[in-house]
TIVO-2410 file (N, C-alpha, C; in nm, 3 decimals):
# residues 131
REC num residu      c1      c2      c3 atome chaine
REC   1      X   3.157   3.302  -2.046     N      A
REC   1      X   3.180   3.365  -2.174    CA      A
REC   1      X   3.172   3.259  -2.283     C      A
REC   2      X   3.074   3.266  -2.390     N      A
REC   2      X   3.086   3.192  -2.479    CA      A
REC   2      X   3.135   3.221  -2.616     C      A
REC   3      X   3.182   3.140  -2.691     N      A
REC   3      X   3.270   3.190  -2.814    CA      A
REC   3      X   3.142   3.187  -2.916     C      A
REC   4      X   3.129   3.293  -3.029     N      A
REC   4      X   3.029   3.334  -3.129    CA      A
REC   4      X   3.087   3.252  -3.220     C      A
REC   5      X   3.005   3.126  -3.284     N      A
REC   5      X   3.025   3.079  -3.390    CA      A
REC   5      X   2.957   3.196  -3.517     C      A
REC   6      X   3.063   3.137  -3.615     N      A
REC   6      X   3.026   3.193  -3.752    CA      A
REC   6      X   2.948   3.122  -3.864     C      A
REC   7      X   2.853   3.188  -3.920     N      A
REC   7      X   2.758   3.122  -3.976    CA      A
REC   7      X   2.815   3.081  -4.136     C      A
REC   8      X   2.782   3.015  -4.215     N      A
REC   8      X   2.855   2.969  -4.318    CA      A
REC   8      X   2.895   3.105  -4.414     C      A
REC   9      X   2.783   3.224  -4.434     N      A
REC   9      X   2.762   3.325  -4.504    CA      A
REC   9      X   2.910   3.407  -4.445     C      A
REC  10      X   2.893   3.465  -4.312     N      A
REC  10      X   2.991   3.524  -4.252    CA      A
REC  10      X   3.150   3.462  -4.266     C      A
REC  11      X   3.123   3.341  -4.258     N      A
REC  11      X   3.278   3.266  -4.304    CA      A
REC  11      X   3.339   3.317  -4.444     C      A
REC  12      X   3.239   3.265  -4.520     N      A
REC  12      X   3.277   3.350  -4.685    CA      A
REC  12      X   3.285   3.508  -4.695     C      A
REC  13      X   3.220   3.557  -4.622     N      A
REC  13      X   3.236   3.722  -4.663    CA      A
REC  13      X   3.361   3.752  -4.590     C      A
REC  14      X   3.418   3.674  -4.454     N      A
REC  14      X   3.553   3.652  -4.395    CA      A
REC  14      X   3.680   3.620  -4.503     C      A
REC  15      X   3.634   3.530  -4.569     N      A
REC  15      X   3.696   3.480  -4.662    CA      A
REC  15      X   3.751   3.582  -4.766     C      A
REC  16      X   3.635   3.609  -4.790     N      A
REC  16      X   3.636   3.719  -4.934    CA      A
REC  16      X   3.706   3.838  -4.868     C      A
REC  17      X   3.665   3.916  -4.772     N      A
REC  17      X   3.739   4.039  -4.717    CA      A
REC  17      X   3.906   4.000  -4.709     C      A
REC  18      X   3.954   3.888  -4.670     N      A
REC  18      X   4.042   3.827  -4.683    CA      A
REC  18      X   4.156   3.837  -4.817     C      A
REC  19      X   4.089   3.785  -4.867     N      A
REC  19      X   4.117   3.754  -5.047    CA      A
REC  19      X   4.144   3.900  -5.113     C      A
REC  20      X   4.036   3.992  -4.992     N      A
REC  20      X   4.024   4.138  -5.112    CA      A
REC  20      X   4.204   4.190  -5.040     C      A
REC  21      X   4.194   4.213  -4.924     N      A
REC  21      X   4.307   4.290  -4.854    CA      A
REC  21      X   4.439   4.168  -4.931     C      A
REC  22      X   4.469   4.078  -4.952     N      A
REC  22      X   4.595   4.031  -4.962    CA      A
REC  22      X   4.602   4.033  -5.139     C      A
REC  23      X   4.479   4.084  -5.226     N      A
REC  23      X   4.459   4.110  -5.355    CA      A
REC  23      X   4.523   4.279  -5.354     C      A
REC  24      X   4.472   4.356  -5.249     N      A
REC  24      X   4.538   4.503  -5.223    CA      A
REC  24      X   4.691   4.522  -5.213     C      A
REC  25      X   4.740   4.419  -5.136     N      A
REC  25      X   4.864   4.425  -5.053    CA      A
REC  25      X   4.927   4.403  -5.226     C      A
REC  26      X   4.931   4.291  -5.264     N      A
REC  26      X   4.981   4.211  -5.382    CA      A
REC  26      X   5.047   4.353  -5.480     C      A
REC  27      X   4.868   4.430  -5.539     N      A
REC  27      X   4.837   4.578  -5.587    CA      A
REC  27      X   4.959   4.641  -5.543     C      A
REC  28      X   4.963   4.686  -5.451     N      A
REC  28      X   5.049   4.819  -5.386    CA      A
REC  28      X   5.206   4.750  -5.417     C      A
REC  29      X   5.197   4.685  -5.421     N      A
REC  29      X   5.382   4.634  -5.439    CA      A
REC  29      X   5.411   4.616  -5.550     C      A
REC  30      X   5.285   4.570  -5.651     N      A
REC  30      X   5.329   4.584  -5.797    CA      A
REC  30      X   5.361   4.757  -5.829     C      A
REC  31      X   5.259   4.841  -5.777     N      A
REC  31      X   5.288   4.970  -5.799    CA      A
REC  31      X   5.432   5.049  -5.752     C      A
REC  32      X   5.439   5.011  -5.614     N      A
REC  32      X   5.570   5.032  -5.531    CA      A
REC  32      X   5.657   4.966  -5.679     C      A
REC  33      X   5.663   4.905  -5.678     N      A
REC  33      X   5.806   4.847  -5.811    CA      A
REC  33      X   5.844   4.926  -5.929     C      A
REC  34      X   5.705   5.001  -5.955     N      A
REC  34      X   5.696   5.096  -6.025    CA      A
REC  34      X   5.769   5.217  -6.053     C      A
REC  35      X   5.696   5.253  -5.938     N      A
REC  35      X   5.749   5.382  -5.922    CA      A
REC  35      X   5.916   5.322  -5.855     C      A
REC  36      X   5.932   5.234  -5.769     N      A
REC  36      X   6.088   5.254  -5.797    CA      A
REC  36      X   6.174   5.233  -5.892     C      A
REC  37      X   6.160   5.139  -5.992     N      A
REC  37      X   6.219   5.108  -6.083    CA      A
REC  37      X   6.262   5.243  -6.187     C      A
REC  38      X   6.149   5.343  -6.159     N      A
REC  38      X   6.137   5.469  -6.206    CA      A
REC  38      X   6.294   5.587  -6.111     C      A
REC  39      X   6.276   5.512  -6.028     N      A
REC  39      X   6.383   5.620  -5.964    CA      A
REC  39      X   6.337   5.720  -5.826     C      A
REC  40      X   6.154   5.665  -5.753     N      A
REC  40      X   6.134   5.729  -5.683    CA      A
REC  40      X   6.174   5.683  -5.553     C      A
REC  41      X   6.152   5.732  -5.418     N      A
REC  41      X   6.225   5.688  -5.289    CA      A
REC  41      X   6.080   5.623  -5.262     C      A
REC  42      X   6.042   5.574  -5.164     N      A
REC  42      X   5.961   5.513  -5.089    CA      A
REC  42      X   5.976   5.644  -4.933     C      A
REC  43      X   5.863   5.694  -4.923     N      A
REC  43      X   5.835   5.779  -4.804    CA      A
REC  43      X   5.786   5.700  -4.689     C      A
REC  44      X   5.647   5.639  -4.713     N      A
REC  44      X   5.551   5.585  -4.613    CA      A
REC  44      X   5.447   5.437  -4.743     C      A
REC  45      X   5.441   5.380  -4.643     N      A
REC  45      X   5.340   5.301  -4.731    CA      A
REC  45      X   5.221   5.258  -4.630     C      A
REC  46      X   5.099   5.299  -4.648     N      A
REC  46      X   4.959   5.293  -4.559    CA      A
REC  46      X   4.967   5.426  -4.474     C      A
REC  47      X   5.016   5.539  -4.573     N      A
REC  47      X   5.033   5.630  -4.412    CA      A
REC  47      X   4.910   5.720  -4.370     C      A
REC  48      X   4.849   5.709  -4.265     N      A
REC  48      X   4.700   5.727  -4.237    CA      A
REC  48      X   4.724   5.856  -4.110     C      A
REC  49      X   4.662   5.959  -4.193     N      A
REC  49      X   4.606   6.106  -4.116    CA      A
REC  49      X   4.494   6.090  -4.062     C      A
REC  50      X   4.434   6.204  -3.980     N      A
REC  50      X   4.282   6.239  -3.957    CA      A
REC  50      X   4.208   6.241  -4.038     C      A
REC  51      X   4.271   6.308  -4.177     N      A
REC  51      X   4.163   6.280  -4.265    CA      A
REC  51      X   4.106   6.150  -4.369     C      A
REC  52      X   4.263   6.074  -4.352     N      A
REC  52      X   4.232   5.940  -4.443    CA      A
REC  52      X   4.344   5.848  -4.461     C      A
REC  53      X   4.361   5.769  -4.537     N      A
REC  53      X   4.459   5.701  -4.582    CA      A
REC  53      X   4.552   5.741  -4.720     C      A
REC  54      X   4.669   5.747  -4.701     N      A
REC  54      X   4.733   5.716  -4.871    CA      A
REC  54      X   4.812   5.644  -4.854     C      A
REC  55      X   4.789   5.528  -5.003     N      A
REC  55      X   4.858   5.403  -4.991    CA      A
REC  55      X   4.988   5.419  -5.023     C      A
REC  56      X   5.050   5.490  -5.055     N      A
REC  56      X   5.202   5.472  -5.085    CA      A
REC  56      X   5.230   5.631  -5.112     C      A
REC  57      X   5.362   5.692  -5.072     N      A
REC  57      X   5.395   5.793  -5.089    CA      A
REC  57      X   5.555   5.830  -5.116     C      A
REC  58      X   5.599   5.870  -5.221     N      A
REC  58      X   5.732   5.855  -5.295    CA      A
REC  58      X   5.759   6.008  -5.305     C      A
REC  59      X   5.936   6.015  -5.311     N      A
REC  59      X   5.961   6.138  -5.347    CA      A
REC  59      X   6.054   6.131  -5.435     C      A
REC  60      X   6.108   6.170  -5.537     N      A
REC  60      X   6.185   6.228  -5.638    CA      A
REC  60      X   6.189   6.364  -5.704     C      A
REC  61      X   6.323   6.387  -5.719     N      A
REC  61      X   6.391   6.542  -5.751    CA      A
REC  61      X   6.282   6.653  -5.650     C      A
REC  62      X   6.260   6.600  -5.563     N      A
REC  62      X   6.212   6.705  -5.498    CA      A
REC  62      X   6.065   6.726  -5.476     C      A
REC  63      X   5.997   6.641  -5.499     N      A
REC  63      X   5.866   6.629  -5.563    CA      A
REC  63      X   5.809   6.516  -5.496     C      A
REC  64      X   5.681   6.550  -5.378     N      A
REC  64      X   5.624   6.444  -5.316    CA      A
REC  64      X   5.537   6.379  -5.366     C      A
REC  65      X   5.525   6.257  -5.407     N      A
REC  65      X   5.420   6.202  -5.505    CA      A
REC  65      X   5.277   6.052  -5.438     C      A
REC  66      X   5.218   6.129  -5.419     N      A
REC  66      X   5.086   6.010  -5.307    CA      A
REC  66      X   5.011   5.985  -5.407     C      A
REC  67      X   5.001   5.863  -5.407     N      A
REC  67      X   4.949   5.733  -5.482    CA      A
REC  67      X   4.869   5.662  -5.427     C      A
REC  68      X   4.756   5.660  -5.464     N      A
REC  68      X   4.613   5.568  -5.460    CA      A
REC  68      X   4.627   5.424  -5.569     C      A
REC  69      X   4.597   5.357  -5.502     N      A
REC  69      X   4.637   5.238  -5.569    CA      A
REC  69      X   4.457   5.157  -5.565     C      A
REC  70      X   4.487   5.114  -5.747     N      A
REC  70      X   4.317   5.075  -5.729    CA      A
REC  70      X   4.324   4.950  -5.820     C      A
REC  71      X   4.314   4.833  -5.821     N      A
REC  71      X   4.277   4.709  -5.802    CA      A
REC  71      X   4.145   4.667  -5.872     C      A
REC  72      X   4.121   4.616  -5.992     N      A
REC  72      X   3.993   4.535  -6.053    CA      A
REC  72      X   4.062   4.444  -6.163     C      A
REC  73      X   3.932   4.391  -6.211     N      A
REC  73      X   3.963   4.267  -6.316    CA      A
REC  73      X   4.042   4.363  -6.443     C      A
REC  74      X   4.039   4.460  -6.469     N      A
REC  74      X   4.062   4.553  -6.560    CA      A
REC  74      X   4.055   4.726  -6.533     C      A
REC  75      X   4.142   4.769  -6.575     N      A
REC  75      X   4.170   4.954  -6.561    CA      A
REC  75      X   4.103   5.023  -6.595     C      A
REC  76      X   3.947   5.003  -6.627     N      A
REC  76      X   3.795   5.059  -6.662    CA      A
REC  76      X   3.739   5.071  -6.502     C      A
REC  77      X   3.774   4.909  -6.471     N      A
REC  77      X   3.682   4.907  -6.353    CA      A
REC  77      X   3.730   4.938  -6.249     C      A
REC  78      X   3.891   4.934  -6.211     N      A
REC  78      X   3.954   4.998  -6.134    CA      A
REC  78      X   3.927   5.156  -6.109     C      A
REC  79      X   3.945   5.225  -6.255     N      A
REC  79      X   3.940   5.368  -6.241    CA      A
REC  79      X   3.833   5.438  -6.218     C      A
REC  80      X   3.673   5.318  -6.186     N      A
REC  80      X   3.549   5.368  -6.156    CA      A
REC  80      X   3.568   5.380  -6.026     C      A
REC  81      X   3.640   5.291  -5.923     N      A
REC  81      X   3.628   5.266  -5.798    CA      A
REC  81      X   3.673   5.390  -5.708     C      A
REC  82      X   3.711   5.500  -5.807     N      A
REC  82      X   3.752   5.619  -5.726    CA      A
REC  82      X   3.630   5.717  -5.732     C      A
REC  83      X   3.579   5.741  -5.620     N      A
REC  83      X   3.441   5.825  -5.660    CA      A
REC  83      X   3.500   5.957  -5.611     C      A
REC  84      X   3.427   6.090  -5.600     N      A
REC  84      X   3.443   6.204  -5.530    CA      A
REC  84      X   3.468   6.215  -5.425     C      A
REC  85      X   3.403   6.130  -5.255     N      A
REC  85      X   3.387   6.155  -5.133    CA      A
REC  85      X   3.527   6.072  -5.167     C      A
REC  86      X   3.589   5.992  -5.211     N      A
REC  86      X   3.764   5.901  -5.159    CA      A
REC  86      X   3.847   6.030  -5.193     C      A
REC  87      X   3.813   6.072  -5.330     N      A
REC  87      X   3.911   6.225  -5.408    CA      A
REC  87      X   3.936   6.291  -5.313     C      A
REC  88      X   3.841   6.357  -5.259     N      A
REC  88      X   3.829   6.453  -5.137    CA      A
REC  88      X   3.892   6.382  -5.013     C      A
REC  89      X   3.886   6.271  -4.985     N      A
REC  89      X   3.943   6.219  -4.856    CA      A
REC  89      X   4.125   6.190  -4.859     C      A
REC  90      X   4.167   6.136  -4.989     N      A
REC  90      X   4.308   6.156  -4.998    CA      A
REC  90      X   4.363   6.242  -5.020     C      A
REC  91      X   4.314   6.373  -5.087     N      A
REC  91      X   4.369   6.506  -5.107    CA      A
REC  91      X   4.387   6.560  -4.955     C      A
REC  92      X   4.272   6.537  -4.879     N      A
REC  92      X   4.306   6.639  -4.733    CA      A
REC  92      X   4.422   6.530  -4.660     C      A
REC  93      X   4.370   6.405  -4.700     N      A
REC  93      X   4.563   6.320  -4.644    CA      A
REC  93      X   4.647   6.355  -4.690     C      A
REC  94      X   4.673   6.401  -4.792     N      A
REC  94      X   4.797   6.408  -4.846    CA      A
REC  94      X   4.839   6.597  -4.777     C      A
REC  95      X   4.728   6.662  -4.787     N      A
REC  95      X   4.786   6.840  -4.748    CA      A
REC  95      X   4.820   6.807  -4.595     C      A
REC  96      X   4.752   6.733  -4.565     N      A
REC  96      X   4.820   6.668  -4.381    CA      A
REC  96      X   4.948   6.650  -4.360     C      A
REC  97      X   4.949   6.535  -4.443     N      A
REC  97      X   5.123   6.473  -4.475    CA      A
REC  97      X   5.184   6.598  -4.507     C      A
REC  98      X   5.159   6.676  -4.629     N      A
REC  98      X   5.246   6.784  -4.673    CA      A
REC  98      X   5.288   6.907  -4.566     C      A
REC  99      X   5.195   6.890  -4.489     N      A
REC  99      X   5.214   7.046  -4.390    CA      A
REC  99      X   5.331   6.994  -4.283     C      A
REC 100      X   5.372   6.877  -4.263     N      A
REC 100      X   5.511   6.813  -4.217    CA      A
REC 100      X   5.586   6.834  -4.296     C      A
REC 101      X   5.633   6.880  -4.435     N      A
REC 101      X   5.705   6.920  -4.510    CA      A
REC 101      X   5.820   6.997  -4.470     C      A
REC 102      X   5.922   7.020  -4.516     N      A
REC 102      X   5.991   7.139  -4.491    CA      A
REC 102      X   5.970   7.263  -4.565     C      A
REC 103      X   5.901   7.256  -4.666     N      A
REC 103      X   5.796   7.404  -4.723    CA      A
REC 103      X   5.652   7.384  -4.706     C      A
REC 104      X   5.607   7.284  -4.599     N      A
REC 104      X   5.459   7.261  -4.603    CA      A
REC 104      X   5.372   7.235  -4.686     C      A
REC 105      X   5.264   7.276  -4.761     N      A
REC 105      X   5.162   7.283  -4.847    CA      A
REC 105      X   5.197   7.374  -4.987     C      A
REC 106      X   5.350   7.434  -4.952     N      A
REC 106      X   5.402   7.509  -5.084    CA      A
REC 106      X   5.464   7.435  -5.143     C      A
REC 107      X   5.518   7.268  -5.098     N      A
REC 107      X   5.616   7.162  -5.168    CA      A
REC 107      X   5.517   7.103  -5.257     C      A
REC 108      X   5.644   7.119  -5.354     N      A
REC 108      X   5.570   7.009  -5.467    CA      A
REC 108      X   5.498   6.932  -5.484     C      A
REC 109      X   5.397   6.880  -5.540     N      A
REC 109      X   5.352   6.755  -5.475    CA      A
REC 109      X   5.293   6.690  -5.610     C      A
REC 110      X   5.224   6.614  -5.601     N      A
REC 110      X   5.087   6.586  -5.707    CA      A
REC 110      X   5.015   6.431  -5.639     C      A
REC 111      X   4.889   6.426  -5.685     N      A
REC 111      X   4.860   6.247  -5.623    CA      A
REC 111      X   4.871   6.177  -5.780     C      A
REC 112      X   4.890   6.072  -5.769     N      A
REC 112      X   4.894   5.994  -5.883    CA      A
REC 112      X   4.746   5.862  -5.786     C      A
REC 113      X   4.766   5.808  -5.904     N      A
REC 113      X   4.659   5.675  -5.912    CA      A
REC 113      X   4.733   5.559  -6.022     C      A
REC 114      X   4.746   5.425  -5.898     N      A
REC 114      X   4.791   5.362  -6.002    CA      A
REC 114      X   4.708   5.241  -5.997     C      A
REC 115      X   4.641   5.197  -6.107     N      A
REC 115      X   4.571   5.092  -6.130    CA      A
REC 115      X   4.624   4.969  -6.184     C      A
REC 116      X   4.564   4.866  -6.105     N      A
REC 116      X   4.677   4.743  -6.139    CA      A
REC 116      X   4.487   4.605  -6.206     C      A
REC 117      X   4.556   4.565  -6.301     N      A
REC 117      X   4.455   4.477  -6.323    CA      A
REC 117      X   4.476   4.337  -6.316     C      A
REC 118      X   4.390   4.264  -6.370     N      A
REC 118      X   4.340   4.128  -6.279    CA      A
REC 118      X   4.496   4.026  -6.312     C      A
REC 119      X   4.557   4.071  -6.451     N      A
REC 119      X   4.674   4.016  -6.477    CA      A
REC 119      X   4.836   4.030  -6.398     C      A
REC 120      X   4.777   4.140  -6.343     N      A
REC 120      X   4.926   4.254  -6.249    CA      A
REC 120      X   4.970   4.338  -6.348     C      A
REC 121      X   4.907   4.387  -6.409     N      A
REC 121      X   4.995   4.485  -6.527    CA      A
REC 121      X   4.968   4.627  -6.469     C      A
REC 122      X   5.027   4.722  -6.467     N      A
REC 122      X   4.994   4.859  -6.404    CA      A
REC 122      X   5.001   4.975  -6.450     C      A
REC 123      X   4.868   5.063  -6.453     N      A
REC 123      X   4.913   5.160  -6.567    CA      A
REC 123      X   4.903   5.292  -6.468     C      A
REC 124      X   4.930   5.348  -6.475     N      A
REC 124      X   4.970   5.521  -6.382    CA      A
REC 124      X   4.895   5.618  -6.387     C      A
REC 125      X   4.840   5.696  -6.350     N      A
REC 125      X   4.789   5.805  -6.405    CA      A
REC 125      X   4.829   5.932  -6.341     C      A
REC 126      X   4.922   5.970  -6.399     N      A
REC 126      X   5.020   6.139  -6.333    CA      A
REC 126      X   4.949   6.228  -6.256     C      A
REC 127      X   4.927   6.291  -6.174     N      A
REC 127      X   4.838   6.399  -6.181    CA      A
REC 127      X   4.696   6.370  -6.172     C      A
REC 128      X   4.644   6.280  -6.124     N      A
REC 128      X   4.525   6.229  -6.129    CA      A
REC 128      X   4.427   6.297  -6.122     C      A
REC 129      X   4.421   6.387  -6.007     N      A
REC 129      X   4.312   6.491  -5.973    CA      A
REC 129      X   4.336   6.630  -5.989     C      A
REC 130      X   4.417   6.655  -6.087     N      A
REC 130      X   4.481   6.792  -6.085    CA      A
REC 130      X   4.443   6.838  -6.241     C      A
REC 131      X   4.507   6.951  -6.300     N      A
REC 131      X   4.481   6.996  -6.401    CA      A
REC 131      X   4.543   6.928  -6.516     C      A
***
């Protein structure tokens, strides 16, 4: 059995994938602070269904609140990084999560999106995909 060296290119894109996930992790905890400082509970954080991932999920007064957390040099470029096929993939995570509910898919809910930029500053967006 021989061990696969890595070529200089693959080292850096190692690198960089690296840099991106502990740039995410960083993201989600500035947001987590957020929303607690606000008064919400902490449910799950990375909690991953069949249909997808949601990065953080909080409840207050009754009200389950799943949060996409999105990460760029600035909250333009962050809030591009959410396309349709992700919309669609955290909404069916989150009715997943919700049907464990104790009113199921009739509990409260909403997704939020919170975008954090290159400084750590974080701005929210309520209701993200909703009316």
């Amino acid at each position: 059995m021989s061990d696969i060296a890595l070529t200089p290119a693959s080292k850096t894109a190692q690198r960089r994938g690296t840099t991106s996930y502990h740039a995410g992790v960083a993201a989600e905890q500035i947001a987590q602070r957020r929303y607690e400082q606000a008064g919400y509970t902490l449910l799950a954080q990375r909690w991953r269904g069949k249909a997808g991932e949601v990065d953080l999920i909080f409840s207050k007064n009754g009200e389950t609140v799943f949060v996409e957390v999105k990460r760029a040099r600035d909250f333009a470029q962050a809030v591009e990084r959410i396309g349709p096929a992700q919309m669609a993939r955290i909404s069916c995570a989150a009715e997943e999560y919700a049907a464990k509910l104790p009113r199921g898919r009739l509990s409260l809910m909403r997704i939020d999106v919170a975008l954090v930029n290159g400084t750590g500053a974080c701005h929210i967006i309520k209701n993200a995909f909703g009316a």
